[in-house]
C-alpha positions as CSV (number, residue, x, y, z in Angstrom):
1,X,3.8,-23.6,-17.9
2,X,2.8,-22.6,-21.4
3,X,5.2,-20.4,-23.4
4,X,2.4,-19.0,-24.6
5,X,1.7,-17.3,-21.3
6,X,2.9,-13.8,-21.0
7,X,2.7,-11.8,-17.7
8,X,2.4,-8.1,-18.8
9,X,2.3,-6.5,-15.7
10,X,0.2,-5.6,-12.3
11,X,-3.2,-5.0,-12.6
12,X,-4.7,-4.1,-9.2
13,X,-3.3,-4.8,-5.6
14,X,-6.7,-6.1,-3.8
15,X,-7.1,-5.3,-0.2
16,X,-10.3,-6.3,1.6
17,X,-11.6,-4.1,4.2
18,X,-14.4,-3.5,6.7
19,X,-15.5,-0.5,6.4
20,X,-15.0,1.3,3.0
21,X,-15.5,4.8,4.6
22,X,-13.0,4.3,7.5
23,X,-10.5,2.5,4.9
24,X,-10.4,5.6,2.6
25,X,-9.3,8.0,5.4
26,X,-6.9,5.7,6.9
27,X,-5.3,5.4,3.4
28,X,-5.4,9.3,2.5
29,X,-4.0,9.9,5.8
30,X,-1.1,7.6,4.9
31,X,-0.9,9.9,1.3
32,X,-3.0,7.6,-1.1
33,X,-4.9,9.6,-4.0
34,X,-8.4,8.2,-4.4
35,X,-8.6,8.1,-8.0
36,X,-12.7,6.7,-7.7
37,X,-14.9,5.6,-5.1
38,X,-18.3,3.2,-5.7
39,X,-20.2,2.7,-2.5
40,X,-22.8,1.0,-3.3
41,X,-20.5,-1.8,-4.7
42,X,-18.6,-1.5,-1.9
43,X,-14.7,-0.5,-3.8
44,X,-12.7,2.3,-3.9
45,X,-9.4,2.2,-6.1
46,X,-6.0,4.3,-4.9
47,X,-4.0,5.9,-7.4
48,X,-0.1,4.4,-7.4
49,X,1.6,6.7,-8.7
50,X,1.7,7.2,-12.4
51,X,0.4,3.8,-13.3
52,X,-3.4,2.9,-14.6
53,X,-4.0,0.2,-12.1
54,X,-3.9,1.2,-8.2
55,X,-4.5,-0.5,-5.0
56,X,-8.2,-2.0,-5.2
57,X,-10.3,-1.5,-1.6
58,X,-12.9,-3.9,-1.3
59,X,-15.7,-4.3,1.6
60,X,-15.9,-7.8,2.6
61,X,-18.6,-8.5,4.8
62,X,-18.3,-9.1,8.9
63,X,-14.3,-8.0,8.0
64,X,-13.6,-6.8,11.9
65,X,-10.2,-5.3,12.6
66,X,-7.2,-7.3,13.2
67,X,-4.0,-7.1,13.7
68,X,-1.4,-8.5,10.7
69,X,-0.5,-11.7,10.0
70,X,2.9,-12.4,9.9
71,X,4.3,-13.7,7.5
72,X,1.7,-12.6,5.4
73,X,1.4,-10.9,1.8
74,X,2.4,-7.0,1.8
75,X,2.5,-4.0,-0.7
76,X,5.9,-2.1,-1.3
77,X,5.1,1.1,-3.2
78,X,8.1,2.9,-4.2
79,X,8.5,6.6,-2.7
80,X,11.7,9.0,-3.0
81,X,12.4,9.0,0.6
82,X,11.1,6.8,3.1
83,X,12.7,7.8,6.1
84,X,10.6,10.9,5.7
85,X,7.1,8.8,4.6
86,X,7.6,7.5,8.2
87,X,7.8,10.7,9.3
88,X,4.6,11.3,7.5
89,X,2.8,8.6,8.6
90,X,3.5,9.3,12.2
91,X,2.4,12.7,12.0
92,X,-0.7,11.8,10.6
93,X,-1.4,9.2,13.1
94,X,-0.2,6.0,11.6
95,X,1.4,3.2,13.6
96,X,4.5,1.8,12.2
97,X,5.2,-1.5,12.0
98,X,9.0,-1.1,12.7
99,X,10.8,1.8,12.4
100,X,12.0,2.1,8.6
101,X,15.1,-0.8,7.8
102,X,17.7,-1.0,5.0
103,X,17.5,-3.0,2.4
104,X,20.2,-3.3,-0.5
105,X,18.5,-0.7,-2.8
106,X,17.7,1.7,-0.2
107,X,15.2,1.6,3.0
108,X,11.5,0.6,3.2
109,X,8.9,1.4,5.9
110,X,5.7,-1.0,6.7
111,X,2.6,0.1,8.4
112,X,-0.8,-2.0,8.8
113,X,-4.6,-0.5,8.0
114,X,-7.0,-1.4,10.6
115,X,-7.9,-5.0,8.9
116,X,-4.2,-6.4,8.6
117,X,-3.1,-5.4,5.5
118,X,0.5,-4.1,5.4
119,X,1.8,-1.9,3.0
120,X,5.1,-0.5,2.4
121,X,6.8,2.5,1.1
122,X,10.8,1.9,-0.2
123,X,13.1,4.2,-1.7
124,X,16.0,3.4,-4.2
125,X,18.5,5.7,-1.9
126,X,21.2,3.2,-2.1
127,X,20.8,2.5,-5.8
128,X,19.2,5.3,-7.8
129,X,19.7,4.0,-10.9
130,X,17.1,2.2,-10.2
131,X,14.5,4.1,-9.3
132,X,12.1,6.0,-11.1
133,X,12.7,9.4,-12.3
């Protein structure tokens, strides 16, 4: 690889969807911000926290629902608490992949959207000098 190549950071996380309408309540059920929504191209981008780029919904055409493939990419977004995002997301309706499990820096939960994307919300419990203030 060329040392001339310098990764500066995320831009968006891409997650293609059937249904761009559907998508964007199933994400601000699970807390997502919608920082803008296009319809007629078909994209909506949700706010990450304080960062510019977001997660990037795009309709892809004849997308049906499916269930995730595993193993298959996924999104961990970091929260304070993610014992209690679980709690969240079951209160608003959302299906958990497993209940939350521990990791070294603290614990993560997964959950799917209707078209097999899996996301993830982790703390830095265990190692807080980690995380971000």
């Amino acid at each position: 690889m060329s040392s001339q190549l310098e990764l500066l950071g995320f831009d968006n996380v891409l997650f293609p969807v059937g249904d761009l309408g559907e998508a964007v309540s199933f994400y601000e059920r699970a807390g997502f911000i919608v920082k803008f929504r296009l319809d007629e191209a078909g994209i909506a981008l949700l706010e990450a926290g304080k960062e510019t780029p977001g997660v990037l919904l795009r309709v892809e055409e004849d997308l049906g629902h499916r269930q995730p493939a595993w193993p298959g990419s996924r999104l961990w977004l970091e929260v304070r608490d993610a014992k209690a995002a679980a709690r969240a997301l079951l209160e608003a309706g959302i299906k958990l992949l497993d209940p939350p499990f521990s990791t070294s820096t603290g614990y993560v939960v997964e959950f799917a959207d209707p078209w097999g994307n899996v996301a993830g919300f982790t703390d830095y419990v265990k190692r807080p000098e980690l995380a971000r203030s």
